[in-house]
C-alpha positions as CSV (number, residue, x, y, z in Angstrom):
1,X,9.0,35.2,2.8
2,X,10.1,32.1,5.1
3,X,13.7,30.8,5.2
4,X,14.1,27.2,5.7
5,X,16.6,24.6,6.1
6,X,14.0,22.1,4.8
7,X,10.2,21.4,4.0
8,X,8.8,18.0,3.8
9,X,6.0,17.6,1.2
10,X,3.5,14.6,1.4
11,X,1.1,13.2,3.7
12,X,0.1,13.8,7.3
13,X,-2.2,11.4,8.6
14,X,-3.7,10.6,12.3
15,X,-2.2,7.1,13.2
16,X,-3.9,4.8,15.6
17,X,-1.8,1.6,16.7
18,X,-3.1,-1.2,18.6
19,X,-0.1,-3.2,19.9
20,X,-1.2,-7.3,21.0
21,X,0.9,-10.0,21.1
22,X,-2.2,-12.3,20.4
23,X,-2.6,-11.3,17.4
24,X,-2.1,-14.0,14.8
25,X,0.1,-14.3,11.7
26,X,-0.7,-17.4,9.6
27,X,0.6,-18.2,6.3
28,X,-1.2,-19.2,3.2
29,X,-1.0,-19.1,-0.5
30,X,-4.3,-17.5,-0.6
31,X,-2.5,-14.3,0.6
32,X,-0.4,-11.9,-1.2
33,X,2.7,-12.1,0.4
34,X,2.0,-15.2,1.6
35,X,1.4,-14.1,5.2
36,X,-1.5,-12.6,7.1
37,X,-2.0,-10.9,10.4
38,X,-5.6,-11.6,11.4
39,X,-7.9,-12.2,14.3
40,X,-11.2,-14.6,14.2
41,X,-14.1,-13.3,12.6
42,X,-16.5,-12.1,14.9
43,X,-14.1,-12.5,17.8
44,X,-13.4,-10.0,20.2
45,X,-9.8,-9.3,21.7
46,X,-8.3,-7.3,24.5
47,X,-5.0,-5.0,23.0
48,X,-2.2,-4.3,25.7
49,X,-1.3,-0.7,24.2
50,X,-3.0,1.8,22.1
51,X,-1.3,4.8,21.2
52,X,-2.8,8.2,18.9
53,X,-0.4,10.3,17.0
54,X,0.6,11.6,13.5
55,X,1.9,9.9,11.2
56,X,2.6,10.5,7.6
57,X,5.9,10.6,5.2
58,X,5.8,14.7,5.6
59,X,4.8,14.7,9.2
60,X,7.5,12.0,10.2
61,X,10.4,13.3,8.3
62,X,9.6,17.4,9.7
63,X,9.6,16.2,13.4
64,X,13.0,14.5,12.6
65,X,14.8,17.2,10.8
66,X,13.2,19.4,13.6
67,X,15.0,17.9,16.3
68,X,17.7,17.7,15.3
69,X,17.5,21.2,15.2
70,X,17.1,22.4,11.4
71,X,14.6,24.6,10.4
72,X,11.4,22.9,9.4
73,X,8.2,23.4,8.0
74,X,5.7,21.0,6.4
75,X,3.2,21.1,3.5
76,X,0.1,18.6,3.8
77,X,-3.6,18.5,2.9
78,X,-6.0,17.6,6.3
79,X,-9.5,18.1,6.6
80,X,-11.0,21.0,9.7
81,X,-11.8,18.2,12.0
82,X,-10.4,17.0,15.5
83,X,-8.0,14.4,13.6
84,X,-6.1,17.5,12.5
85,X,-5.8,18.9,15.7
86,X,-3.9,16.3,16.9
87,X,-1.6,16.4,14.0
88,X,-1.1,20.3,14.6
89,X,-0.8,19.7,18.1
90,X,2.3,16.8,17.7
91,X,4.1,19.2,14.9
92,X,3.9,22.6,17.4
93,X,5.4,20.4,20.1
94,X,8.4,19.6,18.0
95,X,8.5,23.0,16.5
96,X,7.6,22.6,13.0
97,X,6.5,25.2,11.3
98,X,2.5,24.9,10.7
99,X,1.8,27.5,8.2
100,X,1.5,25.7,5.4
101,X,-1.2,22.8,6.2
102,X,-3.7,23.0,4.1
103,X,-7.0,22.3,5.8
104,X,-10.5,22.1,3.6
105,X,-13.8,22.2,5.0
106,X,-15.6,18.9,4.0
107,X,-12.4,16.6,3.6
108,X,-11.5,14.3,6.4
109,X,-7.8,13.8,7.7
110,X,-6.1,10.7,6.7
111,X,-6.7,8.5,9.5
112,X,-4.7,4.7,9.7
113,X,-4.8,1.8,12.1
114,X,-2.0,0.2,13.0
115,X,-1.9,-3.4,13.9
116,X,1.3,-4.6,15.6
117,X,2.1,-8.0,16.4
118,X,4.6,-9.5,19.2
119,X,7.6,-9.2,16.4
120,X,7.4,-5.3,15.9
121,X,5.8,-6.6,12.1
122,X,2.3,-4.7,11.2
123,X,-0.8,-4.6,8.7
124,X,-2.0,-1.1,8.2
125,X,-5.6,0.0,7.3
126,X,-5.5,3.8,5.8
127,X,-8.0,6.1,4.9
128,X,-6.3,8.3,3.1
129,X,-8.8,11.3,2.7
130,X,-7.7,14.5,2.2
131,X,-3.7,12.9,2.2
132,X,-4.2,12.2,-1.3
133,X,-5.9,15.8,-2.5
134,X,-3.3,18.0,-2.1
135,X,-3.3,20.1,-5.6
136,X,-0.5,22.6,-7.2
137,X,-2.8,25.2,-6.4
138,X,-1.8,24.4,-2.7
139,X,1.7,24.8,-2.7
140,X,3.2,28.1,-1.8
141,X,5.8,28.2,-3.6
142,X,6.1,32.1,-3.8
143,X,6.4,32.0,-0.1
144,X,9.5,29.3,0.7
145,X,12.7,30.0,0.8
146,X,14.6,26.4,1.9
147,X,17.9,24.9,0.8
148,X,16.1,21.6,0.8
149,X,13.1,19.9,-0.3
150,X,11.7,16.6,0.9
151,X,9.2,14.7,-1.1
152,X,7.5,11.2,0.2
153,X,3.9,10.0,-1.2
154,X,1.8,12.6,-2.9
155,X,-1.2,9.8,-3.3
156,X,0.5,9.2,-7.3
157,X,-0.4,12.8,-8.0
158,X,3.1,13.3,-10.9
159,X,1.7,16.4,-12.1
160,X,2.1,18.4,-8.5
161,X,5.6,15.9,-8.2
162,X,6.7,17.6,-11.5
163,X,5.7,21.1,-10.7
164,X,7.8,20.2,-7.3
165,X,11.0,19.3,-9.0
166,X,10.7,22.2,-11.9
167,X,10.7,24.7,-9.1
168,X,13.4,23.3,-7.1
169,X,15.8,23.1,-9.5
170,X,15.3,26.8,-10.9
171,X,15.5,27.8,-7.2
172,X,18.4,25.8,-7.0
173,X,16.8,23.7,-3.7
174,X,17.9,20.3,-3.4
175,X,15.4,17.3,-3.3
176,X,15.0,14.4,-2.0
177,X,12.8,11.9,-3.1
178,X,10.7,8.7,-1.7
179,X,7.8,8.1,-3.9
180,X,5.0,5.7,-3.1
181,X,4.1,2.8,-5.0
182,X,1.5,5.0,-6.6
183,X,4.2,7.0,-8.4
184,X,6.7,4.1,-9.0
185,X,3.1,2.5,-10.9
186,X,4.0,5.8,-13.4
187,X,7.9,4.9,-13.8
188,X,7.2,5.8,-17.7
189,X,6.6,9.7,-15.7
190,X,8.6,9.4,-12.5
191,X,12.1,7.9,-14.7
192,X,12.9,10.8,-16.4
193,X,12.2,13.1,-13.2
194,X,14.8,11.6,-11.3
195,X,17.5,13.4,-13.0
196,X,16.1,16.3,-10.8
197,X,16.8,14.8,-7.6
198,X,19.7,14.4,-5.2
199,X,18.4,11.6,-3.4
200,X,16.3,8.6,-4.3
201,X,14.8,6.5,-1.6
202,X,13.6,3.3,-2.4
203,X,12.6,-0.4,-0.7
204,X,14.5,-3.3,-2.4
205,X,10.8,-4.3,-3.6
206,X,9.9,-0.8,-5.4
207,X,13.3,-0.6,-6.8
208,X,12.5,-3.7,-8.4
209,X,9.0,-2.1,-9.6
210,X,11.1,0.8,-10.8
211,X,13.7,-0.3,-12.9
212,X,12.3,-3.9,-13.8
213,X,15.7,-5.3,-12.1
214,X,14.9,-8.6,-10.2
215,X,16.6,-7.6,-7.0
216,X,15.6,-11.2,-5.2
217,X,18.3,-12.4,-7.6
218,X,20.9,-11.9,-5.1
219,X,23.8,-11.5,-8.1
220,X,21.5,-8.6,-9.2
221,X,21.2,-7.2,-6.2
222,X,25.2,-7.7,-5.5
223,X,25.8,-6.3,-9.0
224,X,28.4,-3.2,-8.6
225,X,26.7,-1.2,-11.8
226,X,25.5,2.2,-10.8
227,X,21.5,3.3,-11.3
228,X,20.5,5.7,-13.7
229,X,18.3,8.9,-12.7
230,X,19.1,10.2,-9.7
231,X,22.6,11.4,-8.1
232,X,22.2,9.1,-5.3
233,X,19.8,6.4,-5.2
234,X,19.6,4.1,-1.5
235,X,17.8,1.0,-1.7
236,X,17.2,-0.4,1.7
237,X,16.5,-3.9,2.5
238,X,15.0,-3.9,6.2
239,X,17.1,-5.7,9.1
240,X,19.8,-6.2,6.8
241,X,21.0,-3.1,5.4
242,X,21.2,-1.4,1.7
243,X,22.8,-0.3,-1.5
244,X,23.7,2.9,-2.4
245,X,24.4,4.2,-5.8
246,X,26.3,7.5,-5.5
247,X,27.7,9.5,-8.5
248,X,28.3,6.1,-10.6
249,X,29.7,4.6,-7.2
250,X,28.1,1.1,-5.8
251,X,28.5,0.6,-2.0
252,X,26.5,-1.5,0.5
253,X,26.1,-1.1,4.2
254,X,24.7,-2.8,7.0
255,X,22.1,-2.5,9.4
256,X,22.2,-2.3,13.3
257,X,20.8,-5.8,14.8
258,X,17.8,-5.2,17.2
259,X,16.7,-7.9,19.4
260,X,13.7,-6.5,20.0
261,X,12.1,-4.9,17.2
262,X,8.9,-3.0,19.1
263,X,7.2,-1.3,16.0
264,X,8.8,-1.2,12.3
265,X,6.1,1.9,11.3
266,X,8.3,5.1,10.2
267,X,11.7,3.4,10.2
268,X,12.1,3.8,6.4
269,X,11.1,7.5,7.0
270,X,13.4,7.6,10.2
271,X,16.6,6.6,8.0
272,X,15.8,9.0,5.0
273,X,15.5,11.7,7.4
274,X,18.4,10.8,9.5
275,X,20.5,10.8,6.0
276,X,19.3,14.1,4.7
277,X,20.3,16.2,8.1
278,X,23.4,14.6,8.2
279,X,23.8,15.7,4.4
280,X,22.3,19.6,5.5
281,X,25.3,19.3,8.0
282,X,28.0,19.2,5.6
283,X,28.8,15.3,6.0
284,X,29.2,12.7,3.0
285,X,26.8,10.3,1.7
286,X,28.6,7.8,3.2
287,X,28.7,9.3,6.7
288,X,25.0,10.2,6.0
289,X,23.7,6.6,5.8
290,X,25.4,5.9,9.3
291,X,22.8,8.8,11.3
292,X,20.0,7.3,9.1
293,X,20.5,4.1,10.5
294,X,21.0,5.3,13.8
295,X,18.0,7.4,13.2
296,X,16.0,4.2,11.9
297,X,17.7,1.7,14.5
298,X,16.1,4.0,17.4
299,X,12.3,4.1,16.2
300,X,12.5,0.2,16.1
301,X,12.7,0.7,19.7
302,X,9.4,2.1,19.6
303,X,5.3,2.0,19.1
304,X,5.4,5.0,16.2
305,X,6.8,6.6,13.6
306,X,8.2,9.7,16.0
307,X,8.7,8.6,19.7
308,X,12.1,7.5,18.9
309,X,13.4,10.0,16.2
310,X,17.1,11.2,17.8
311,X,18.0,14.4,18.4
312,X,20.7,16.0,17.2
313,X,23.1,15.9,20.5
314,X,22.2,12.2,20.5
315,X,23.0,11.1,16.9
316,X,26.0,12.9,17.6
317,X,26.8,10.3,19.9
């Protein structure tokens, strides 16, 4: 039996990022979104900085709780192949607690590449590969002892999110939660699970998705009433801060300006993170969302989802 202060639950992938600042964003109603990062096709083009390490919602968020020096461990599916070597190799340097990857012969490890262009923005191309198979038969849930649970993407997989929650709750483990857009596509599943969860993490656009509230209405999304499901629910809205919902309280904060964003991969992790320690060290929500931003604010700074994830002594600062 293992004692933890937390275990992140999700993906672990091998991220590759190839940083230019030729490449070139055009716009065009062709698009979704409306914008497009691209290069010519059949071109060829010299990148300034390419960079290997893991990435992933469980990966990111263990190496941040890690240092800032809580007890971590992770639980992820990877394939037995030299991608997931590297991802072992980046979690024992931060001292997260391995024990728990699962690793199947035949399955590849997620692998992504990162395309970043001059203003920190990205497209991302993921194969998701064994990311997306991890089963309830993998989790070791007879093994953990942890006073906290944190649960990103599990590839839309709301049985194993279920069976997550269930056991939490009669282990009395708190939970936080930031589901992909392949669980918000099951809201009619995911709603009624929120009333299992501490903390909700959510994008302005997937809360939207979520609760069918049309937050690009700005009187929506300056509305004071409360969101139902979760104890706390944090919205966050990039550059320019978020909305918490906390015990039937609305508040909104703001976020730090950067004047040069370097890489915005693993902020939204960085900031959940960042909130949940500070919660783990006895502070309030509200105090929370200021180390999340700081947390968040300093990965900006960044190519990567871990390079610039504080330590505990400096979001102390």
């Amino acid at each position: 039996m293992s004692n933890y202060d937390v275990i992140s639950v999700g993906s672990a992938v091998l991220d590759i990022f190839m940083k230019c600042d030729k490449f070139r964003v055009v716009q065009s109603g062709d698009i979704p979104g409306g914008i497009a990062m691209c290069e010519v096709y059949g071109g060829k083009m010299e990148v300034e900085e390419v960079q290997i390490v893991s990435g992933g919602g469980a990966t990111n968020t263990a190496v941040s709780f890690a240092r800032k020096e809580l007890k971590a461990a992770v639980i992820a599916e990877m394939g037995n192949d030299p991608q997931s070597l590297l991802v072992h190799k980046d979690l024992e340097e931060d001292q997260v607690d391995t024990r728990f990857l699962v690793q199947e012969q035949g399955e590849t490890t997620a692998v992504s590449v990162v395309l970043i262009a001059e203003d920190g923005g990205r497209s991302i191309m993921v194969h998701r590969g064994a990311a997306a198979m991890l089963t309830k038969q993998d989790l070791p849930l007879e093994d953990i002892e942890t006073r906290w649970v944190h649960i990103s993407s599990l590839g839309g997989n709301m049985d194993l999110l279920k069976t997550i929650l269930t056991w939490a709750k009669a282990k009395k483990v708190r939970v936080s939660l930031n589901p992909g857009l392949k669980e918000i596509k099951h809201k009619e599943k995911l709603l009624p699970l929120l009333s299992m969860v501490e903390i909700l993490f959510v994008n302005r656009d997937e809360a939207k998705e979520l609760w069918g509230i049309d937050y690009s209405d700005e009187s929506l999304w300056k509305s004071m009433q409360s969101l139902p499901g979760a104890y706390v629910s944090v919205i966050t809205d990039g550059p320019r801060g978020g909305k918490v919902s906390a015990n039937g309280k609305v508040s909104f904060y703001e976020g730090e300006k950067v004047k040069k964003v370097v890489d915005t991969t693993g902020a939204g992790d960085a900031f959940a993170s960042g909130m949940i320690a500070a919660v783990l060290y006895g502070k309030t929500y509200e105090q929370a969302v200021l180390w999340g931003i700081k947390n968040a604010t300093s990965v900006l700074h960044h190519v990567g989802a871990k390079k610039g994830l504080l330590t505990l002594a400096d979001i102390n600062k």
